[in-house]
BAFIMI-369890 format. One record per residue (C-alpha): x, y, z; residue in three letters. Coordinates in nm, 2 decimals. Layout:
xx | yy | zz | fivo
X | Y | Z | ALA
...
***
This chain:
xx | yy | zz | fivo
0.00 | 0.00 | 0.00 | UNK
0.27 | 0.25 | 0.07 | UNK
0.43 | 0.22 | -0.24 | UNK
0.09 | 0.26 | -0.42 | UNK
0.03 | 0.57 | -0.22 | UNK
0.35 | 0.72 | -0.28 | UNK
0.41 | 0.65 | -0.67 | UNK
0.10 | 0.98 | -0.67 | UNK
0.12 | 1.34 | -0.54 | UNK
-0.15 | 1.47 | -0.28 | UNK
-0.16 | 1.85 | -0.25 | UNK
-0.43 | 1.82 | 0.07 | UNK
-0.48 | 1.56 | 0.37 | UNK
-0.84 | 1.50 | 0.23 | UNK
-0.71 | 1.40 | -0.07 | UNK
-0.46 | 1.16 | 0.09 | UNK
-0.71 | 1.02 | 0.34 | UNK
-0.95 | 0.96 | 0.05 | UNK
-0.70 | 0.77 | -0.17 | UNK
-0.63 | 0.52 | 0.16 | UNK
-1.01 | 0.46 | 0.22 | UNK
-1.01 | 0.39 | -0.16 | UNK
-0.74 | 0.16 | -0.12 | UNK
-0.91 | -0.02 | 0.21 | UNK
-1.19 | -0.09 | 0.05 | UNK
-1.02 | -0.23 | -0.23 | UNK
-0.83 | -0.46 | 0.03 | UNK
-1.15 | -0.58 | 0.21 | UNK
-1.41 | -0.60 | -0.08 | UNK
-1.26 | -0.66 | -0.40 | UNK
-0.94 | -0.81 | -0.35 | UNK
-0.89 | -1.19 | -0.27 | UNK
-0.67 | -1.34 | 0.01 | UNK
-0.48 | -1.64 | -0.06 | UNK
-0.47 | -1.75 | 0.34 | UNK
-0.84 | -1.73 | 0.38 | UNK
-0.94 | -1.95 | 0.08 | UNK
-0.95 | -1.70 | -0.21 | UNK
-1.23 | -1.49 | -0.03 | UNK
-1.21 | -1.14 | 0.03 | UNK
-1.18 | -1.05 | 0.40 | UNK
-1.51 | -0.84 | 0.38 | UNK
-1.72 | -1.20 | 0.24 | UNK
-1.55 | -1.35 | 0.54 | UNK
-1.66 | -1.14 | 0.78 | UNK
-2.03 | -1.15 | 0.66 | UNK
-2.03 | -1.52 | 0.63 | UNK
-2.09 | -1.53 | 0.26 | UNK
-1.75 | -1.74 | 0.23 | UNK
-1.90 | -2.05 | 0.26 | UNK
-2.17 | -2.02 | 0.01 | UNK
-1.89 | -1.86 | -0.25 | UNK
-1.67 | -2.19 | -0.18 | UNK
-1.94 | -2.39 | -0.23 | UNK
-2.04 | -2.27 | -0.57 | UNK
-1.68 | -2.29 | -0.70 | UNK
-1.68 | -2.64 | -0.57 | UNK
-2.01 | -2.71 | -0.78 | UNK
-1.91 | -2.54 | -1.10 | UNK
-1.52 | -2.68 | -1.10 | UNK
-1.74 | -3.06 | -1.08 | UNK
-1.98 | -2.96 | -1.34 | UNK
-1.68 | -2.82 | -1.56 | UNK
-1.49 | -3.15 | -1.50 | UNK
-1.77 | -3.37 | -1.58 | UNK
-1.81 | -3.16 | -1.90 | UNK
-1.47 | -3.20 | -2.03 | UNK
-1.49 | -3.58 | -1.96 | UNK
-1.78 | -3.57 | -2.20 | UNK
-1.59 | -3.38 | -2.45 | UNK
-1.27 | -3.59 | -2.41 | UNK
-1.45 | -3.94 | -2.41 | UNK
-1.65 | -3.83 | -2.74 | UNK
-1.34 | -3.72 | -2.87 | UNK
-1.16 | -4.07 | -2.78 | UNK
-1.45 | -4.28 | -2.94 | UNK
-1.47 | -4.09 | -3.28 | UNK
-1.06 | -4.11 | -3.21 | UNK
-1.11 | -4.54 | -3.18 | UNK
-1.41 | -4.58 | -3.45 | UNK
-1.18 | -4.39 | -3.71 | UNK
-0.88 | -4.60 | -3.67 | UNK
-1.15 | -4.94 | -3.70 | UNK
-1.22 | -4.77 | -4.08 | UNK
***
């Protein structure tokens, strides 16, 4: 954060104080955390990390049974071609 807040030039405190409350709520509502699952701190805090983990757990299964679709039509056109 400091060297975000430095690379700029603020000519008043409001200005300054408005850039770090920017940059806080970036931090706590858009940005995700590595050590707390890939949440943001601010879905953590309002319990909405469970239900977030548990759709990415339900579309990464419903992805991967797709591509096994894909890939085992691909393998049996792959094996009826080579019988021709």
């Amino acid at each position: 954060m400091k060297n975000l807040i430095l690379l700029d030039h603020y000519y008043s405190p409001s200005e300054l104080e408005e850039r770090i409350r920017e940059w806080i709520d970036y931090y706590n509502n858009q940005r995700y955390h590595e050590a707390i699952d890939n949440v943001t701190p601010g879905d953590r805090f309002y319990g909405k990390d469970m239900e977030i983990l548990e759709q990415r757990q339900r579309t990464k299964t419903e992805t991967m049974y797709q591509r096994r679709k894909i890939y085992r039509s691909f393998l049996i056109n792959d094996l009826m071609g080579n019988l021709n």
